[in-house]
N, C-alpha and C positions, 0 to 999 in steps of 0.2 A: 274314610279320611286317610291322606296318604302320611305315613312315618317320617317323612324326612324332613332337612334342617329347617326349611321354608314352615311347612305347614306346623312343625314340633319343634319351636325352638329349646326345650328343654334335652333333645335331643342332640348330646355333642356330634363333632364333626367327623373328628374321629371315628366316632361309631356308623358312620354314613360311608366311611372310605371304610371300613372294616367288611360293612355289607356289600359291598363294590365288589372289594376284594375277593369277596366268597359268594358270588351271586351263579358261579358256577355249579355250586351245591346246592339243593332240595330242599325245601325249609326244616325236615327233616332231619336230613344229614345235619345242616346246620347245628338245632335242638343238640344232638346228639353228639357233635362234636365243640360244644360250644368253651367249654372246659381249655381245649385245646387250640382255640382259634383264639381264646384270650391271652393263654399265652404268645400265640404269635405275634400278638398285636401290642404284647408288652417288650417280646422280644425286640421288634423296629421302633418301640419310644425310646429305648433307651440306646443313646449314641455313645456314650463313652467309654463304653469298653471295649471298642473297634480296636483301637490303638493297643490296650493291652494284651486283646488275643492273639495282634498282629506281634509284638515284641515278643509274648510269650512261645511263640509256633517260629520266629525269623521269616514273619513274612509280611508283606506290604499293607498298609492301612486300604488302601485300593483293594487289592485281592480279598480284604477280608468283608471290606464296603461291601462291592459286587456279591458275593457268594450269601451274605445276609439279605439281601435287598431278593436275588433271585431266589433262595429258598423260602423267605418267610413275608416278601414283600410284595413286591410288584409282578416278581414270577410266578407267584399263586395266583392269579388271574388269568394272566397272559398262558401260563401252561399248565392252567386246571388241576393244580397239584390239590392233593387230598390229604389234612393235617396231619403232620404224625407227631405223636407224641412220645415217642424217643429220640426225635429231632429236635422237639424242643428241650427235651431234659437235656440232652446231649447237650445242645447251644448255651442255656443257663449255667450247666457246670463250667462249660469253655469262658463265659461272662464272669462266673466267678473263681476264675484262676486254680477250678479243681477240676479241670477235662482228666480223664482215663486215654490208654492209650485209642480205644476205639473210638471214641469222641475227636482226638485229632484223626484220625482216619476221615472220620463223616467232614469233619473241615476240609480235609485237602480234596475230600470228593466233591464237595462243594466248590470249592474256588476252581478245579478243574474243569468240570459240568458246565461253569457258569463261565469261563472263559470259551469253552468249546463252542456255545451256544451266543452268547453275546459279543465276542471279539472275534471268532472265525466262522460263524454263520451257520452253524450243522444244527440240525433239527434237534427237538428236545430230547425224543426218544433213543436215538442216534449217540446222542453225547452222552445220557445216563449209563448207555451200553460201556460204552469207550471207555469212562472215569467206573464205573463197577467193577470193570476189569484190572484197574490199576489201584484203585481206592474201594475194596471190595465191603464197604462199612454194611453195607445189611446182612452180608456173609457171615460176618464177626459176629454181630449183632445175635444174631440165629444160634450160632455156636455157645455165645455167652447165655444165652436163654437157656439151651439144653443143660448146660453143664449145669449150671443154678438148680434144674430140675429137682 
């Protein structure tokens, strides 16, 4: 019997666009990342903190829309992204007004990325290159790991 909203109505909707979302993954992967795919999916319910990340960083409620939708929403399908979960701790702290400075980094790589890719047309891989270069957030990332060591 099939899982979805038709045949299981006990099965919300959301949980049907979440499978969508990630049907690019293995059922495996899935299992395995399931932890993490739920936070993504809490990170795009919640809309109201757009605005504050945006006042809190000086930058547009749009640019902050875009770069949330492309990393944790609609871009995770369309370019097969693979959950990460220092992108979403990263994103929660930025939702709750205690981003570090490397968490604005991973923003501004994000709203760059997802401009490169969505308002000027460059391929995914292409734009990750370009905004890594400028917005080096997993460079950081890596650095702040060792040191913690």
């Amino acid at each position: 019997m099939s899982d979805n909203q038709e045949t299981n109505p006990t099965r919300p909707k959301d949980q049907n666009a979440s499978n969508a979302k990630w049907s690019h993954l293995d059922k495996y992967e899935q299992k395995c990342f399931i932890q993490i795919i739920e936070a993504y999916d809490e990170i795009m319910r919640i809309a109201e903190n757009i605005p504050e990340i945006a006042n809190s960083y000086q930058l547009t409620v749009e640019e902050v829309r875009r770069a949330k939708d492309y990393a944790f929403g609609s871009g995770v399908s369309q370019h097969q992204f693979i959950p990460d979960e220092d992108m979403a701790l990263a994103w929660e702290r930025l939702a709750l007004g205690q981003g570090n400075a490397i968490d604005e980094v991973l923003l501004r790589h994000e709203i760059f990325e997802s401009d490169l890719v969505i308002n000027q047309g460059m391929n995914q891989k292409d734009a990750h290159e370009v905004a890594q270069s400028r917005y080096p957030w997993s460079e950081l990332l890596k650095q702040q790991w060792r040191t913690n060591e």
